[in-house]
C-alpha positions as CSV (number, residue, x, y, z in Angstrom):
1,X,-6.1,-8.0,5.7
2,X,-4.4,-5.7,8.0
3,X,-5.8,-3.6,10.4
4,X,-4.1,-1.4,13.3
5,X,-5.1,1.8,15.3
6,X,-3.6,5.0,15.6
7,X,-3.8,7.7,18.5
8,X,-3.7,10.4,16.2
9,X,-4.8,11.8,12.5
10,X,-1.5,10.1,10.3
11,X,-0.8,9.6,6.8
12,X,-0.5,5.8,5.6
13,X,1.9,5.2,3.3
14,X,0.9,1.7,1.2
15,X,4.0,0.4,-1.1
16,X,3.0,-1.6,-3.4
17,X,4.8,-3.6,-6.4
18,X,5.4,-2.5,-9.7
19,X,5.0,-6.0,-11.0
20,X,1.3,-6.0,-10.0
21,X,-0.7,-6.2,-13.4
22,X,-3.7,-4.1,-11.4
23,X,-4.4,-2.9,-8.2
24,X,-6.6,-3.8,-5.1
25,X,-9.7,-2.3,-5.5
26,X,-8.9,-1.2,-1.4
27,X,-6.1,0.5,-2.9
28,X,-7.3,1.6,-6.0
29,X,-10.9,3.1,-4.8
30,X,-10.2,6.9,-5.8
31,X,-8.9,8.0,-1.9
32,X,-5.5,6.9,-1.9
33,X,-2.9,9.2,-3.5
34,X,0.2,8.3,-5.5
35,X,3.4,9.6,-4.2
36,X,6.1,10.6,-7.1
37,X,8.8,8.3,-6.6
38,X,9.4,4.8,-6.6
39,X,10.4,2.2,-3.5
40,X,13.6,-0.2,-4.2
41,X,14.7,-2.8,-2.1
42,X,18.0,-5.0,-2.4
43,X,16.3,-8.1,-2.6
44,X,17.5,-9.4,-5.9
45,X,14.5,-10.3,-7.9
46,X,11.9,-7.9,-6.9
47,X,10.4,-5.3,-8.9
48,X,10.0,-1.6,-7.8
49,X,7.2,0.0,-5.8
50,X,5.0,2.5,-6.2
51,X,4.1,4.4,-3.5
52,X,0.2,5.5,-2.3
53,X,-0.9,7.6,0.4
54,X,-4.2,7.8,2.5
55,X,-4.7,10.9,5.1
56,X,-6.6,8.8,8.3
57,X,-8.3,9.8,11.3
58,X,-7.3,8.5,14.9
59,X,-8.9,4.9,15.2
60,X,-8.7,1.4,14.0
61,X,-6.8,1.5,10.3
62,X,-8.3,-1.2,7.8
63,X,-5.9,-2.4,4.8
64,X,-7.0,-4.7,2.4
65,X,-5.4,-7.9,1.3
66,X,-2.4,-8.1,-1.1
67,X,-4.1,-10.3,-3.3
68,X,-7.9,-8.9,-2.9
69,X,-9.6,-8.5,-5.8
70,X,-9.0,-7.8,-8.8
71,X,-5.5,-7.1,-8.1
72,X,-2.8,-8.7,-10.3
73,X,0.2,-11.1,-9.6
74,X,2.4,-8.6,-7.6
75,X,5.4,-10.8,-8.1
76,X,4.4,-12.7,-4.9
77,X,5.7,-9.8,-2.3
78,X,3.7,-7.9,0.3
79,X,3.1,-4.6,0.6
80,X,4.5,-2.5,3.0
81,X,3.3,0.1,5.4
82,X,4.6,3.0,6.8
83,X,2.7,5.4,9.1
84,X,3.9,8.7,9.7
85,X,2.1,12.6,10.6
């Protein structure tokens, strides 16, 4: 689990493999959007990410596990976030 705070209303930005076989239910819960475009690293051996967006008001931001249920083998890579306005 991840949790952080923010001073003021921001957009999360949640990228998340390709490999997974399903999603978090956190991340899969019908408030998350997904943003057209895919994430690439150079890291040879990982899949692609797809990327998911949450609009969140100033306070403490809560992020599910990468693994919570009933999410999928995600090729053994974290997610990554990116907060932005």
């Amino acid at each position: 689990q991840l949790k952080f705070t923010i001073d003021q209303k921001s957009n999360v930005y949640v990228i998340y493999s390709t490999a997974a076989t399903s999603l978090p239910a956190w991340l899969n819960d019908g408030t998350w959007t997904t943003v057209s475009g895919t994430f690439t690293t150079t890291d040879s051996g990982t899949a692609g990410r797809n990327i998911y967006r949450k609009l969140f008001p100033a306070g403490t931001v809560s992020l599910g596990g990468n693994l919570a249920t009933p999410a999928g083998p995600s090729g053994y890579s974290n997610y990554v976030v990116i907060v932005g306005p």
